[in-house]
C-alpha positions in Angstrom: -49.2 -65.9 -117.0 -48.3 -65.1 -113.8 -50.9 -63.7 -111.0 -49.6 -60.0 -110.2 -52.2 -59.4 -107.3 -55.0 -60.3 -104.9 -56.7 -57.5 -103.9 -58.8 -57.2 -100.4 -62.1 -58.0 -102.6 -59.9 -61.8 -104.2 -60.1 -59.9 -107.6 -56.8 -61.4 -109.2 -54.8 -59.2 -111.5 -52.5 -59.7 -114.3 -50.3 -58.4 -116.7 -51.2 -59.0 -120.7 -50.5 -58.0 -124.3 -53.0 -56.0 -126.1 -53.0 -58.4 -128.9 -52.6 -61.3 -127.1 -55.2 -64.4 -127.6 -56.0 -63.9 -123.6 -57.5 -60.3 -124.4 -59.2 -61.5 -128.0 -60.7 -63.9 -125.9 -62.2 -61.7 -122.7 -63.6 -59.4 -125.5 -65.4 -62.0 -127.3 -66.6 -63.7 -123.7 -65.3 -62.3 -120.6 -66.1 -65.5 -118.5 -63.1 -67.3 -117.4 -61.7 -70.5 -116.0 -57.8 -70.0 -114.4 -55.9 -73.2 -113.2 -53.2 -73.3 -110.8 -51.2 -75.9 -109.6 -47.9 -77.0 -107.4 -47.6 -80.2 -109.1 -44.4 -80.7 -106.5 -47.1 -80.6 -103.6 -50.2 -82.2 -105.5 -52.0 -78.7 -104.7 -54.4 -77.9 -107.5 -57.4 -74.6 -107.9 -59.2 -74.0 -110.4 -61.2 -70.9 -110.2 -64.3 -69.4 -112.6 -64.7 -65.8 -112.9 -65.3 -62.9 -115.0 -62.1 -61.0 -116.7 -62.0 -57.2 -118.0 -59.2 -55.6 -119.5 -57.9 -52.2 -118.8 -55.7 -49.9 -120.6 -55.9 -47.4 -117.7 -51.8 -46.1 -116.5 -52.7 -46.4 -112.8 -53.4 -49.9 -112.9 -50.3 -50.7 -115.2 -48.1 -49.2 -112.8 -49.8 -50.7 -109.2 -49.2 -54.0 -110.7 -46.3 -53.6 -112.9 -42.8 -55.3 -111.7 -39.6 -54.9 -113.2 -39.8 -59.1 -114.5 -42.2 -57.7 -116.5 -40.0 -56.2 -118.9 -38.7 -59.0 -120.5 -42.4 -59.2 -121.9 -42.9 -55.4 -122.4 -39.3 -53.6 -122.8 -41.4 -50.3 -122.8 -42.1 -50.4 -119.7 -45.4 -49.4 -118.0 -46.2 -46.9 -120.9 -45.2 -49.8 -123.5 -48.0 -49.9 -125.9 -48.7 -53.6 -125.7 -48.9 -53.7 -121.8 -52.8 -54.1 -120.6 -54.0 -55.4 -117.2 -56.5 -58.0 -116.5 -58.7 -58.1 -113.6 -60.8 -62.0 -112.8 -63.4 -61.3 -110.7 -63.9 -65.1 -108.7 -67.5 -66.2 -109.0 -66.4 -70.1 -107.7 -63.6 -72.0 -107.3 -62.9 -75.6 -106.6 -59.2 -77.0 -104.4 -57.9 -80.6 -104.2 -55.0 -81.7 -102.9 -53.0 -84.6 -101.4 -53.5 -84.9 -97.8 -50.3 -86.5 -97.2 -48.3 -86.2 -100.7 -47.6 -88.3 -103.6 -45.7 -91.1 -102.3 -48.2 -92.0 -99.4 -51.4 -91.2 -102.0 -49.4 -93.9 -104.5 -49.3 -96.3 -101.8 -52.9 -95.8 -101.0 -54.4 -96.2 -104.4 -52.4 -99.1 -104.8 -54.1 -100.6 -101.9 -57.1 -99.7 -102.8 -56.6 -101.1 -106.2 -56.1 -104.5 -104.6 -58.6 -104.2 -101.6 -61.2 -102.9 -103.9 -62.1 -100.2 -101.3 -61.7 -96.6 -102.5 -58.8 -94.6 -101.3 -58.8 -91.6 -99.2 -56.3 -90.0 -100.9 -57.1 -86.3 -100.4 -59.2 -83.1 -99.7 -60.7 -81.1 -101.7 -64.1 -78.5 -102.1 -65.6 -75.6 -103.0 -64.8 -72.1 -102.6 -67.6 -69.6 -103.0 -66.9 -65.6 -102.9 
């Protein structure tokens, strides 16, 4: 899944199938962990929320693109197409403070120093 929107209140918003396991899911329990990552950059989020789903046409078309149509040919009226909204309660961010090759080097040196390596940054993000 692919994050259509971040609105002025950090609300993120996707696209989703009506039957999908994502929407079976939020029904059952509508709290929610997303991970995202640029593995090429060692960036990493992880962010806990609460999801709802909506059926309503205004928000299928504010966040509809036309790349979504390889997932829903019909369109914004396609019957499958929902939209889910994550409201962010917390998230957490880590990444490499100077990429992988120099974070290698320093674990490595750590590994034989014994003293832990500084290999990063990372902390808490709070709504």
């Amino acid at each position: 899944m692919a994050v259509q929107d971040v609105d002025a209140d950090g609300s993120l918003w996707f696209l989703s199938g009506r039957s999908s396991l994502k929407n079976i899911h939020i029904a059952k329990n509508p709290h929610v962990q997303l991970f995202f990552s640029n593995p090429g950059k060692s960036e990493y989020l992880s962010v806990f929320g609460t999801a709802t789903v909506s059926d309503d046409r205004n928000l299928r078309e504010k966040h509809w693109t036309s790349l979504a149509k390889a997932w829903f040919p019909g369109g914004v009226d396609d019957p499958e197409l929902t939209v889910i909204k994550v409201d962010p309660d917390k998230g957490h961010y880590w990444d490499t403070e100077h990429g992988k090759a120099v974070s290698l080097i320093k674990i490595t040196v750590g590994a034989l120093t014994g003293k832990p390596a500084n290999t990063g940054v990372e902390g808490d993000l709070r709504p």
